[in-house]
N, C-alpha and C positions, 0 to 999 in steps of 0.2 A: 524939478527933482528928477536924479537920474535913477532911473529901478534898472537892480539888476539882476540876470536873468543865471540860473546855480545848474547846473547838471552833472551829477556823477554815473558812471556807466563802471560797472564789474561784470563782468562776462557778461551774463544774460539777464543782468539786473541792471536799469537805470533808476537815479532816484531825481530829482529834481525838484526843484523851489520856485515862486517866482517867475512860473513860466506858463502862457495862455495855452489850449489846449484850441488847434485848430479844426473844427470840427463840419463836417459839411452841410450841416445845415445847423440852422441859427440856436446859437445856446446863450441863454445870457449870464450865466455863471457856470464862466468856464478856465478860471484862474485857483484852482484849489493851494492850498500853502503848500501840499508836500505831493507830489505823486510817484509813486514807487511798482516799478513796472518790470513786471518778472515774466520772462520770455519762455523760460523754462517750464514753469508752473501755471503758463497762460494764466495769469492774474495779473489785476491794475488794483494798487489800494489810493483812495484819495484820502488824505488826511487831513482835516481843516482843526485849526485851533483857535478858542476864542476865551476870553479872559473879560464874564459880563462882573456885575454886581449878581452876587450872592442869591436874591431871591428870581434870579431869571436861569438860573444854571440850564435848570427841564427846559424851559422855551427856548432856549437858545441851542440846547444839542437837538432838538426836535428841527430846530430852523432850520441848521447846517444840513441835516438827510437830505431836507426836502429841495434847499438850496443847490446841491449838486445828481440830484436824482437823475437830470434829464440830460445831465454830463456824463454821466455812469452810462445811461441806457446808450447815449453815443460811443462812446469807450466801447462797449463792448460791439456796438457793430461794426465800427469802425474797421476796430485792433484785433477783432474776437477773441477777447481777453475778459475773463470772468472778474469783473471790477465788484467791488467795497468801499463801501464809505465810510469811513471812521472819525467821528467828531472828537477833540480832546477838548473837552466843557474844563475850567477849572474856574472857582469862584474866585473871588478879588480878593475875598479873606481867606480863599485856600482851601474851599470848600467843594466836594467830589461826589459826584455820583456812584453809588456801588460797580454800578454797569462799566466805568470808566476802565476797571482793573480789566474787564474781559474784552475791552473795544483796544487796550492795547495789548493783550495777545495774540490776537489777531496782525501784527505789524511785526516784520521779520525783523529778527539781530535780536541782544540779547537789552534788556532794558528793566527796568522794577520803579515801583512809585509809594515803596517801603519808606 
């Protein structure tokens, strides 16, 4: 299977998909789904999304923090770029954490989940 690797770059903003984050010392999760990297703003946002069964929604946005934490803390020493990590949890039956409305205003452009 061939994976492929997504990059859009706007002035001082790149976003990207699909793409390992090389980092100098060893991360083992360091492929986040979306990373969105604002040069201007010195901020890195990672965006991971996961789509469990319904009564794992909590442990599964809990997971994702802890899963790119030590990819975040590289990020910013890296890039010195004040990185966030944003989990989009959504249940199988479409079921949402309150918290989810406020984890995606935090992620630039204009978007709603009305």
């Amino acid at each position: 299977m061939m994976m492929m690797m997504m990059m859009i770059i706007i002035i001082n903003v790149t976003v990207s998909w699909n793409e390992a984050v090389h980092a100098d010392r060893e991360v083992t999760a360091n492929r986040s789904d979306i990373i969105i990297k604002n040069k201007k703003e010195k901020t890195c946002t990672l965006i991971d999304v996961a789509i469990p069964v319904d009564r794992n929604v909590v442990q599964k946005e809990m997971e994702k923090k802890l899963k790119y934490k030590s990819l975040c803390i590289e990020i910013q020493r890296m890039w010195n770029l004040k990185c966030t990590i944003i989990p989009v949890v959504i249940g199988a039956t479409g079921i949402v954490r309150r918290i989810l409305r406020k984890n995606l205003e935090a992620v630039p452009g204009k978007h709603s989940i009305d």
